[in-house]
N, C-alpha and C positions, 0 to 999 in steps of 0.2 A: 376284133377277134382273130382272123388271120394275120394281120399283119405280128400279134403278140406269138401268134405261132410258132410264125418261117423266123420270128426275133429270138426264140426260145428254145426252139428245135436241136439246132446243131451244140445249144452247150447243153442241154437234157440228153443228146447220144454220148456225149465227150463223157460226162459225169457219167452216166450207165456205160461204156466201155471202162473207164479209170476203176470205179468201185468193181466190177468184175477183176480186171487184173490188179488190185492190190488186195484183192479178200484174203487168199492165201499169207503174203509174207506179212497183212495184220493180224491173222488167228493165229499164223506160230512166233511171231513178233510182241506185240502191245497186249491182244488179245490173252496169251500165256500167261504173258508175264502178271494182268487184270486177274484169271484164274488164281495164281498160285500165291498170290496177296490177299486175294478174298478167303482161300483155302486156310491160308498161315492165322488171320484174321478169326475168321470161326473157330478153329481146333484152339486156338489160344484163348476164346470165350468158354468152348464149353472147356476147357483146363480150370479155369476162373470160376465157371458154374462150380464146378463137382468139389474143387478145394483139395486136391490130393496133399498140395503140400501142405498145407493148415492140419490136414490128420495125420501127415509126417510127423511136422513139426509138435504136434501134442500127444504121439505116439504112449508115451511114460507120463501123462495128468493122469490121475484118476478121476474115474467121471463120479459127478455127486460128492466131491470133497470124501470119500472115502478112500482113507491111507493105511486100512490091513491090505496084509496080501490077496484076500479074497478078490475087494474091489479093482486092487490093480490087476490083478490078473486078468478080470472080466475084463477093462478096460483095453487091455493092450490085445485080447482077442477078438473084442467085437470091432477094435480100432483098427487090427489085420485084415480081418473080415472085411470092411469097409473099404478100406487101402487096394485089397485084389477085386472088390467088385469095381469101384470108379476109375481102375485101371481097364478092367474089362470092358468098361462102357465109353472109355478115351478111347483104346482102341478098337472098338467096334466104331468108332468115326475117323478116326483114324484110316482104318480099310475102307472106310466108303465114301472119304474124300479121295485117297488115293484112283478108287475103280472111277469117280468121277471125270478126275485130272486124266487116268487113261483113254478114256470115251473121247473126252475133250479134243486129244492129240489123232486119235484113230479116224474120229470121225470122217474129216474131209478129205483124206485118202481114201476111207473105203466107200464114201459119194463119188469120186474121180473115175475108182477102179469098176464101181457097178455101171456110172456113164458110159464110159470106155467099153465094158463087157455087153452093153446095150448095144450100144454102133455097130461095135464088127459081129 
């Protein structure tokens, strides 16, 4: 038991001092760089979810095989309609991955700066 100790010790300090001073240059380094992949990653699913460009691109079908004007017109309004709300709900994630990404960067500054405001 002891001897695995005093065996153990000095590279269990080395590792808890190393992982303290490299925390910082991996959260704005690898850590970042892990955020804003995972970020790019989901806004590109829900893009995929909601299909903005599919309602683009069949902006002028008319839905239900109806080819008077009545039906296209419903068509290409409820297909607008559609178009500004799934845009409104892309960037409603949009903005809250964004406030994410900013949290992410502020954070261990404003841990440093409350330490620091602690001490002195």
């Amino acid at each position: 038991m002891y001897q695995s100790f005093f065996l153990y010790a000095p590279k269990m300090i080395f590792d808890l001092c190393f992982d303290a001073l490299y925390f910082l240059p991996w959260w704005y380094s690898r850590g970042l760089i892990r955020i804003l992949k995972q970020s790019g990653r989901f806004l590109r699913a829900k893009e995929q979810e909601l299909a903005i460009v599919v309602w683009l691109k069949n902006i002028h079908q008319p839905l239900s095989e109806q080819y008077n004007w009545q039906g296209i017109s419903k068509s290409v309004i409820m297909r607008i309609a559609q178009i500004i709300l799934r845009s409104l709900i892309l960037t409603f994630w949009a903005a809250l991955i964004t406030v994410k990404i900013a949290a992410y960067v502020i954070l261990p500054a404003l841990v440093i700066w409350e330490i620091i405001y602690q001490v002195i």
